[in-house]
LUMDO-778485 format. One record per residue (C-alpha): residue number from 1; residue in three letters; y, z, x. Coordinates in nm, 3 decimals, m for minus. Example, Ala and Ser with C-alpha at 12.3 -4.5 7.8 and 13.67 -1.06 7.14 Angstrom:
LUMDO-778485
ATOM   seq   type     north        up      east
ATOM     1    ALA    m0.450     0.780     1.230
ATOM     2    SER    m0.106     0.714     1.367
end
This chain:
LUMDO-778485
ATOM   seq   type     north        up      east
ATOM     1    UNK     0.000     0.000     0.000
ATOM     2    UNK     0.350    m0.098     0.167
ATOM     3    UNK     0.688     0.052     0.169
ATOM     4    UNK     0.876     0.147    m0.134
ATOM     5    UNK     1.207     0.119    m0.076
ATOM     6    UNK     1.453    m0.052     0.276
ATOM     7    UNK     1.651     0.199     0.413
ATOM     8    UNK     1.968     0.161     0.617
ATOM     9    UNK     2.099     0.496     0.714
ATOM    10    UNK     2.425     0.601     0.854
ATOM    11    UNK     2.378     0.702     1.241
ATOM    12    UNK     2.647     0.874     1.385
ATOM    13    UNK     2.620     1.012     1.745
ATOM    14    UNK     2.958     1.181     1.799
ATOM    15    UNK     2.913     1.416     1.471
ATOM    16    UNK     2.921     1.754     1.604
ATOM    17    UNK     2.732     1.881     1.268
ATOM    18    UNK     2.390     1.932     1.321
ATOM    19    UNK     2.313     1.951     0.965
ATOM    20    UNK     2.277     1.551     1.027
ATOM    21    UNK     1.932     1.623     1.185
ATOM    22    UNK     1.738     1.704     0.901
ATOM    23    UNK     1.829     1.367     0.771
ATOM    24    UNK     1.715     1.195     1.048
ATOM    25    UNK     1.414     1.360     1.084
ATOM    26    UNK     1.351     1.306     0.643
ATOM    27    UNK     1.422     0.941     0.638
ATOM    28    UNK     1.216     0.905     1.002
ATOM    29    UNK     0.890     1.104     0.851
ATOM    30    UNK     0.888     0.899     0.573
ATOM    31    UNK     0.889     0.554     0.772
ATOM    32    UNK     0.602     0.725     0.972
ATOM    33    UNK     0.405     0.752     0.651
ATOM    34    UNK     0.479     0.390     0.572
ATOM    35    UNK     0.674     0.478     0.262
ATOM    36    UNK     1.029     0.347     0.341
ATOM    37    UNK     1.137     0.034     0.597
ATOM    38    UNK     1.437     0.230     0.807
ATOM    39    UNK     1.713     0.095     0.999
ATOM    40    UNK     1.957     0.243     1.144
ATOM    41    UNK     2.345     0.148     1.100
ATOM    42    UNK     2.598     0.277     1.311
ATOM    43    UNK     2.937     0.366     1.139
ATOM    44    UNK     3.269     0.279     1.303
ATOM    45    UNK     3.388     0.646     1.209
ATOM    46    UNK     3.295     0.997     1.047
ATOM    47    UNK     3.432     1.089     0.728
ATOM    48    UNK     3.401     1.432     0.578
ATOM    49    UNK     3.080     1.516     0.760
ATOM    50    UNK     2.903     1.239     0.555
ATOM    51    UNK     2.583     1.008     0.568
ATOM    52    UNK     2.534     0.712     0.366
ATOM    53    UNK     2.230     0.563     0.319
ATOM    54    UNK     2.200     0.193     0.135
ATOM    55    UNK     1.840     0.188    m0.029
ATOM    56    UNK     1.706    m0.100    m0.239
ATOM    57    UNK     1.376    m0.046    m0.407
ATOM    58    UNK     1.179    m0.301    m0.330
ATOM    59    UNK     0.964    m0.383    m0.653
ATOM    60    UNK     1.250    m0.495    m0.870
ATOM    61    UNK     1.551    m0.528    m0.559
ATOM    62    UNK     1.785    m0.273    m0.716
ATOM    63    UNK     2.014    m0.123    m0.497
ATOM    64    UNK     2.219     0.210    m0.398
ATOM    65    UNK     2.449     0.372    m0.239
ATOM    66    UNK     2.333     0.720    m0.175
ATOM    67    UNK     2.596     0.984     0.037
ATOM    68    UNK     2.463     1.251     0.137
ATOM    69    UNK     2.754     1.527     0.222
ATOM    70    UNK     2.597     1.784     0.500
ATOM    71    UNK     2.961     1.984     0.490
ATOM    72    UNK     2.953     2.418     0.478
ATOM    73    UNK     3.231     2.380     0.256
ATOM    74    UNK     3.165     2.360    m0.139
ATOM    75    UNK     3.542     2.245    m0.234
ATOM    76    UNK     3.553     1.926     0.004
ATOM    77    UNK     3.471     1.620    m0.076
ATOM    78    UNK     3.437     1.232     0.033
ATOM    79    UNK     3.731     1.062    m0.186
ATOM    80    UNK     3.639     0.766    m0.040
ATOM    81    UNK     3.236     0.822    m0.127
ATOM    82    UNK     3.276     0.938    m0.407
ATOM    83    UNK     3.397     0.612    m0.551
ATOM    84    UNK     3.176     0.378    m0.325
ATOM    85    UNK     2.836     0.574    m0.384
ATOM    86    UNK     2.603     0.562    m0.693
ATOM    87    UNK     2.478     0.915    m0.607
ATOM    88    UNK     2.673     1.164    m0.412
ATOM    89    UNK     2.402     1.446    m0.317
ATOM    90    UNK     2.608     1.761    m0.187
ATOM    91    UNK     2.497     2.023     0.071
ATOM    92    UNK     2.737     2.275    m0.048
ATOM    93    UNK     2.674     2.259    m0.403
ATOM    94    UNK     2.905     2.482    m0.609
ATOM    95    UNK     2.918     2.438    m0.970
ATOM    96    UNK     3.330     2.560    m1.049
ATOM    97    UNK     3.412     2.313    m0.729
ATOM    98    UNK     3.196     2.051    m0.905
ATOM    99    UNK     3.365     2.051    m1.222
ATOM   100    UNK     3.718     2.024    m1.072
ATOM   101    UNK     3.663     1.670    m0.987
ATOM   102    UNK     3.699     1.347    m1.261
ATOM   103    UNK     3.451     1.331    m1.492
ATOM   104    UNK     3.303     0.990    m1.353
ATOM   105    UNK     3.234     1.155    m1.013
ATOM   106    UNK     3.082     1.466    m1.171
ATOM   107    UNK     2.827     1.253    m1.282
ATOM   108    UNK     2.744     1.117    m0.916
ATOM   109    UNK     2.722     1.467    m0.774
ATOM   110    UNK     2.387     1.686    m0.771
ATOM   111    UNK     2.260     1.962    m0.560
ATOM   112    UNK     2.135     1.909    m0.174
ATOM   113    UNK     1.941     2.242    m0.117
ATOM   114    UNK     1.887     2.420     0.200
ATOM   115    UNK     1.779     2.261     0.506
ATOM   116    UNK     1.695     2.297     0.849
ATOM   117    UNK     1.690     2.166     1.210
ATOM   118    UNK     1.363     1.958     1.320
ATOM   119    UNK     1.379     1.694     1.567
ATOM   120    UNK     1.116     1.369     1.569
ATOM   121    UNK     1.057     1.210     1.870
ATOM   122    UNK     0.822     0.943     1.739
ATOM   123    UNK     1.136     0.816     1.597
ATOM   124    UNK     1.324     0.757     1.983
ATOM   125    UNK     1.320     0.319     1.996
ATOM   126    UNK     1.480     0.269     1.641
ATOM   127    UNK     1.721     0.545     1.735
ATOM   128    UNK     1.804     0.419     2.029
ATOM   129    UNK     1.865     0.077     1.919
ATOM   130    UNK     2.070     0.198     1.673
ATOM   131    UNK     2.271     0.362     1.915
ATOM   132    UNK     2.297     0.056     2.137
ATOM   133    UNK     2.452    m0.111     1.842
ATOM   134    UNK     2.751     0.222     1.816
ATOM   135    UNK     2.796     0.211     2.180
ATOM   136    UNK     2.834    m0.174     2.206
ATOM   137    UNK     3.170    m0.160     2.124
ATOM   138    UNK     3.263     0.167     2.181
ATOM   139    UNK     3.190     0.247     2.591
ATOM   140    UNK     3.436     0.531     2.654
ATOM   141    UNK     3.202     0.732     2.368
ATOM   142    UNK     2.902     0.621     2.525
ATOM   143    UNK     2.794     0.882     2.722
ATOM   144    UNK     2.891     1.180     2.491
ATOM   145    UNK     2.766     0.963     2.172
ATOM   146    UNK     2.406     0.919     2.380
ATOM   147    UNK     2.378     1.302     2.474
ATOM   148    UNK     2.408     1.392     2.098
ATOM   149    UNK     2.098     1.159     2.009
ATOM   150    UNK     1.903     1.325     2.342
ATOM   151    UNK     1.995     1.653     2.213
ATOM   152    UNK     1.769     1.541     1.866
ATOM   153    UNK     1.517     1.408     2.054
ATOM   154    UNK     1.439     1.749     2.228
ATOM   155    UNK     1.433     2.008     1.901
ATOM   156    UNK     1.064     2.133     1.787
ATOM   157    UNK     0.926     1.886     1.502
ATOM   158    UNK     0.862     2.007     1.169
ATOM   159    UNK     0.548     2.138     1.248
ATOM   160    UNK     0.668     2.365     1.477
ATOM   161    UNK     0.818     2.563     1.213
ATOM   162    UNK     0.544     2.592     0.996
ATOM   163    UNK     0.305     2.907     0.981
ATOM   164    UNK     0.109     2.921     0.707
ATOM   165    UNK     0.099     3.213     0.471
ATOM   166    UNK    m0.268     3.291     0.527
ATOM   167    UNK    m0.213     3.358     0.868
ATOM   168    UNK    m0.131     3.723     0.902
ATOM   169    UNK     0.217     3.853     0.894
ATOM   170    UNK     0.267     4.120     1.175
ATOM   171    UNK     0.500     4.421     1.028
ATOM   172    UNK     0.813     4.335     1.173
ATOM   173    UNK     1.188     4.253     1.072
ATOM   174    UNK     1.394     3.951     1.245
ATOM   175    UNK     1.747     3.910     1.250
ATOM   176    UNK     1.895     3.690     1.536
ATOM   177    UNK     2.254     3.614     1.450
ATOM   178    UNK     2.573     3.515     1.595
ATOM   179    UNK     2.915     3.664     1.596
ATOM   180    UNK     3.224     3.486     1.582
ATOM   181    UNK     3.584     3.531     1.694
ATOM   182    UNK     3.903     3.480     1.413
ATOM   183    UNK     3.993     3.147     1.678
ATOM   184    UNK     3.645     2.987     1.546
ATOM   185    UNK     3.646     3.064     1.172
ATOM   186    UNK     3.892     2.885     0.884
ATOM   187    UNK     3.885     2.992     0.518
ATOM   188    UNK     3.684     3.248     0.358
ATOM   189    UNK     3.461     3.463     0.436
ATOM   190    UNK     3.664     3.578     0.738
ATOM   191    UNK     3.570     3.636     1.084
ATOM   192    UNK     3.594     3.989     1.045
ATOM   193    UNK     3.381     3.978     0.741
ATOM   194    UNK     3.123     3.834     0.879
ATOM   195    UNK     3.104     4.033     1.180
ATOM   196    UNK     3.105     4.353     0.961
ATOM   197    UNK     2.811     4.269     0.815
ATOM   198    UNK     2.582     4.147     1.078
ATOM   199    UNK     2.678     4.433     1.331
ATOM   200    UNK     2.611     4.687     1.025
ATOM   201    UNK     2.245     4.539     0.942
ATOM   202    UNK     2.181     4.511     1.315
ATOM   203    UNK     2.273     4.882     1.388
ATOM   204    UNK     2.090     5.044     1.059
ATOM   205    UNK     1.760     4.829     1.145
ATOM   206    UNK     1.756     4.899     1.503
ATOM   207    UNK     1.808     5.319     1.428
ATOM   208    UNK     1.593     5.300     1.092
ATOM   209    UNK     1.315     5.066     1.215
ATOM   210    UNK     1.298     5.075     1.626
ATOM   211    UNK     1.051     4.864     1.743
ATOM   212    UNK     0.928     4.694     1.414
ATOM   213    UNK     1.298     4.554     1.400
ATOM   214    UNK     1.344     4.231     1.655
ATOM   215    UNK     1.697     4.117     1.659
ATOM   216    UNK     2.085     4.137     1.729
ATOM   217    UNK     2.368     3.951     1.837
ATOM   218    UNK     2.378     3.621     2.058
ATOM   219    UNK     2.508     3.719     2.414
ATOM   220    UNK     2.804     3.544     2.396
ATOM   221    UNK     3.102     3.687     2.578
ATOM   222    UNK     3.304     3.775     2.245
ATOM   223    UNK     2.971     3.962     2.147
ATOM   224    UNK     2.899     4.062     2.470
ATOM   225    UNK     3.307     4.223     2.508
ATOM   226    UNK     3.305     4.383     2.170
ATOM   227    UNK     2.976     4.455     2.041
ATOM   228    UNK     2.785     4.520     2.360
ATOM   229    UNK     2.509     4.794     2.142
ATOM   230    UNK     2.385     4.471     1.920
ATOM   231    UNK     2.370     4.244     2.178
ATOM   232    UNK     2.001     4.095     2.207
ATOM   233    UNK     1.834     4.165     2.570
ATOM   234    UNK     1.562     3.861     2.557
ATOM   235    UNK     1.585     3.490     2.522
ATOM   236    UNK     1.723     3.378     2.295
ATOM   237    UNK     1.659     3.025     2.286
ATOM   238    UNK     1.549     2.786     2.023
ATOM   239    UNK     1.192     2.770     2.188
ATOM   240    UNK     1.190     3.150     2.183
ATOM   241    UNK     1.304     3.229     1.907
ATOM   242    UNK     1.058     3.002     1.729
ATOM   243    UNK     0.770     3.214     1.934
ATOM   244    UNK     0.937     3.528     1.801
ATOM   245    UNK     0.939     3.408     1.424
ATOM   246    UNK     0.581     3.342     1.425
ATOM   247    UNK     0.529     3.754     1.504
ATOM   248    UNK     0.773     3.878     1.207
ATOM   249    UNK     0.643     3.954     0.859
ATOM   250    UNK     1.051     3.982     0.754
ATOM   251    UNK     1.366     3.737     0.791
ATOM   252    UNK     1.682     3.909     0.754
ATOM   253    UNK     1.949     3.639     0.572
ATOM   254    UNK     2.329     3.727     0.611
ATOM   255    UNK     2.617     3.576     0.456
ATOM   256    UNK     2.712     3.262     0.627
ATOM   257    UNK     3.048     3.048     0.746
ATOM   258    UNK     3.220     2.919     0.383
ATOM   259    UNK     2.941     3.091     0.235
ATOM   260    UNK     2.679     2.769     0.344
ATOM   261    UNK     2.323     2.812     0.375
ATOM   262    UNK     2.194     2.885     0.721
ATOM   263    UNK     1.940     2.729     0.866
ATOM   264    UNK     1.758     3.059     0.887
ATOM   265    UNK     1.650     3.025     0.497
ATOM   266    UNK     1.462     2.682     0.605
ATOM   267    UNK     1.308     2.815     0.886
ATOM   268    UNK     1.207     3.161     0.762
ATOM   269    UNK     1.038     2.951     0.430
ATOM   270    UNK     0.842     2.716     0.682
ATOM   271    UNK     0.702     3.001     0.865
ATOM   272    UNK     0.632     3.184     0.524
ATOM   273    UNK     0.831     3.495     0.622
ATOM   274    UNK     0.966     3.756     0.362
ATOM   275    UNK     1.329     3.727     0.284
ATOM   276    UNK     1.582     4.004     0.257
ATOM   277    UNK     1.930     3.858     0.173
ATOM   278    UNK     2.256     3.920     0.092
ATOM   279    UNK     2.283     3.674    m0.184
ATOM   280    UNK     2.349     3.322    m0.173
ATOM   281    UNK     2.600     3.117    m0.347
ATOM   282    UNK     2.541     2.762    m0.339
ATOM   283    UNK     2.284     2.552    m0.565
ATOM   284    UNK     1.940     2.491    m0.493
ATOM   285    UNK     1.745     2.235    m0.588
ATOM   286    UNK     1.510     2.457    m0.762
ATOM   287    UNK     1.580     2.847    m0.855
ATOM   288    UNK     1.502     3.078    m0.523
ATOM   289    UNK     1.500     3.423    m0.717
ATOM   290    UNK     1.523     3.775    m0.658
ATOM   291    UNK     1.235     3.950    m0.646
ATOM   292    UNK     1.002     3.654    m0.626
ATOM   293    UNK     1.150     3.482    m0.278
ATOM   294    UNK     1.389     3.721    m0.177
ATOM   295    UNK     1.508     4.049    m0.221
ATOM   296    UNK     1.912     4.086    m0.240
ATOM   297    UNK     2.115     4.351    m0.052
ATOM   298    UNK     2.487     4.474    m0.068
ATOM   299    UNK     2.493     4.747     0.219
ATOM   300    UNK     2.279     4.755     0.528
ATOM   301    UNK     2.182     5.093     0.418
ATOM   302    UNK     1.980     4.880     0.088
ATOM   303    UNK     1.885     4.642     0.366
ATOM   304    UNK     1.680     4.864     0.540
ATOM   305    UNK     1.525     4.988     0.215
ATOM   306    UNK     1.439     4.657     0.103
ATOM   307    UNK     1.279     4.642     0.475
ATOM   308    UNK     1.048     4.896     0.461
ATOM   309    UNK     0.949     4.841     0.102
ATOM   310    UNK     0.770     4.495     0.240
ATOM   311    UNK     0.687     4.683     0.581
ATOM   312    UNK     0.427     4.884     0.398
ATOM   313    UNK     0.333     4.701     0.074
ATOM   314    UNK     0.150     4.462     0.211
ATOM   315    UNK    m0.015     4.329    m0.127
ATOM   316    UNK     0.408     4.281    m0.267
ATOM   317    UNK     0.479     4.105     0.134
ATOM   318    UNK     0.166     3.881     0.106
ATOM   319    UNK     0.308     3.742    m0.270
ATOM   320    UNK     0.618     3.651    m0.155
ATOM   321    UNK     0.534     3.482     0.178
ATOM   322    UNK     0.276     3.278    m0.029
ATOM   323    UNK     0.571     3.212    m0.255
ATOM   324    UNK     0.802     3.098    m0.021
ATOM   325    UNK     0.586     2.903     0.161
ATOM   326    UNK     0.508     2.727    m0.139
ATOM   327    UNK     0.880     2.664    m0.233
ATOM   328    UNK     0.915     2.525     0.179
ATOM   329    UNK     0.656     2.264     0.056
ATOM   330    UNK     0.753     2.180    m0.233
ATOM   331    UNK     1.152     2.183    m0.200
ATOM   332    UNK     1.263     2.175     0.224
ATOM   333    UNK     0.964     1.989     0.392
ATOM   334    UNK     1.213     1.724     0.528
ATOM   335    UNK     1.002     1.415     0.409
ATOM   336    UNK     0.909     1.544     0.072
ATOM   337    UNK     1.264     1.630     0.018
ATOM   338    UNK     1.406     1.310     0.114
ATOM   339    UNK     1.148     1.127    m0.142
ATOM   340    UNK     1.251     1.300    m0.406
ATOM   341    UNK     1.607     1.250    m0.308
ATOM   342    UNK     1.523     0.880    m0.339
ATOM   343    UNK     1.328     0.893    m0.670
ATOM   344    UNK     1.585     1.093    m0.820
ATOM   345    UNK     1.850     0.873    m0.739
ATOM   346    UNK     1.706     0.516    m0.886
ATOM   347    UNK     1.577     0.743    m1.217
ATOM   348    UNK     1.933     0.889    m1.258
ATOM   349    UNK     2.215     0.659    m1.078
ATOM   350    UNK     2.532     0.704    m1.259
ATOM   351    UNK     2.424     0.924    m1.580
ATOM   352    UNK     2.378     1.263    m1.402
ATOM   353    UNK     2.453     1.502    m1.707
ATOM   354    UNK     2.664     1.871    m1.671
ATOM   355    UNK     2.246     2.024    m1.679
ATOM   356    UNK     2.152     1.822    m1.369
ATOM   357    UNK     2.454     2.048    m1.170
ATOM   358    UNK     2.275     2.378    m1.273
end
């Protein structure tokens, strides 16, 4: 059975979002598995942290534009996509934000999800020959444009991530997290915010839970200057921290820049981790719900609580890592994600009703 549907996706080397990885690595698995023909076409330009994708499906030759808008914030969008795309599929999905826009582009716009950050090497010749086409005429971005793609090229593959729930789920509580200075941070939630939060969980789990809790800050110096007690003491690289996820029953999930999903909620699903969380704003795909895949917090005080509850109820831990493994599969698995994308857009181009932006 051939391909479905041609693909010719936006690639954009010089985007410093990595949130454009999980793209590459959905539309790439699914030309693996013979279900899309991909090429790559490289935009003169970067507009509001957005990839376009032209798809025609191939039985009947209709076509669509499909933008897919990776930004952290829920209020901004693509003027420009917004008119040129049949379906306008946004990361940052935020229902009050939606319905501020015309009605004709409300109808274009429906929920992203989380996501995460795999790599796929098997994907490095199209890749590269689409980047031979953005570099052709642009040599002074060369080099930086061609360090962006290597950087792909070298993160774990989906697999990597994934721990299934049957394997067991060693009694420990992970929270590797980064703080930032007021320089780095625009708009809501605050630097400060942020910060207040992350050093609070870090210091209750390390005091309440001492060895069973794995975690803190990433050295950086503005960590390192004025947090030096949550500072984490081991490597933390992407490679290690992978190792380390596989050995933690618990994922801590804190609020994140503009309120986005972190990739921490992909990557703790994938390796079928318990979730404690302090809430999450933005629309998913499907309902992620308190108590099922997550329990919620306010104060790291509840936090910790939450914490030892799945510590030492195993039978109440083992439901809910089967559960979020399940909603990984189903819902973030970068392939299976990007097919529905696709299916959903031909079945509902241009008559997405007020219930499809739950």
């Amino acid at each position: 059975m051939g391909a479905a549907y041609r693909v010719s996706a936006s690639l954009l080397p010089l985007l410093e979002s990595t949130q454009v990885f999980y793209l590459y690595t959905a539309f790439l698995e699914l030309a693996q598995a013979g279900e899309i023909e991909l090429s790559w076409d490289a935009r003169s330009q970067v507009e509001d942290y957005t990839i376009v994708a032209e798809i025609e499906r191939i039985a009947d030759g209709k076509k669509l534009r499909v933008c897919f808008d990776i930004h952290d914030r829920g209020y901004l969008f693509s003027e420009a996509e917004l008119r040129a795309s049949d379906v306008y599929y946004k990361r940052s999905h935020y229902p009050p934000d939606v319905a501020k826009l015309p009605p004709e582009a409300q109808r274009k716009v429906a929920p992203f999800g989380p996501i995460f950050g795999p790599g796929n090497r098997g994907g490095m010749l199209g890749l590269l020959a689409g980047w031979m086409r953005y570099a052709a005429g642009r040599p002074k971005r060369a080099k930086d444009s061609l360090k962006h793609l290597s950087d792909y090229l070298r993160l774990p593959v989906t697999r990597d991530f994934e721990r299934p729930p049957e394997q067991s789920l060693p009694p420990r509580v992970l929270l590797q997290t980064r703080l930032w200075m007021e320089s780095e941070v625009t708009g809501a939630p605050f630097a400060p915010e942020i910060n207040e939060e992350r050093v609070g969980v870090v210091r209750a789990l390390r005091k309440g839970l001492g060895d069973r809790f794995i975690g803190g800050a990433v050295p950086t110096p503005f960590a390192q200057k004025n947090f030096p007690d949550v500072v984490c003491h081991w490597d933390t690289r992407r490679s290690a921290y992978l190792k380390t996820m596989q050995t933690c029953r618990v994922g801590i999930y804190t609020k994140g820049l503009h309120h986005a999903m972190a990739w921490k909620l992909g990557e703790y699903t994938a390796a079928s981790m318990c979730i404690v969380a302090s809430g999450f704003r933005y629309t998913f795909v499907e309902p992620f719900t308190d108590p099922r895949n997550f329990l919620s917090y306010d104060t790291a005080e509840q936090c910790l609580a939450h914490c030892v509850r799945l510590l030492e109820n195993e039978e109440e831990a083992r439901a809910m890592s089967r559960a979020n493994y399940e909603y990984y599969v189903e819902h973030i698995r970068p392939a299976k994600q990007m097919r529905l994308w696709i299916t959903q857009a031909f079945d509902n181009a241009g008559s997405l009703s007020k219930e499809d932006l739950r």
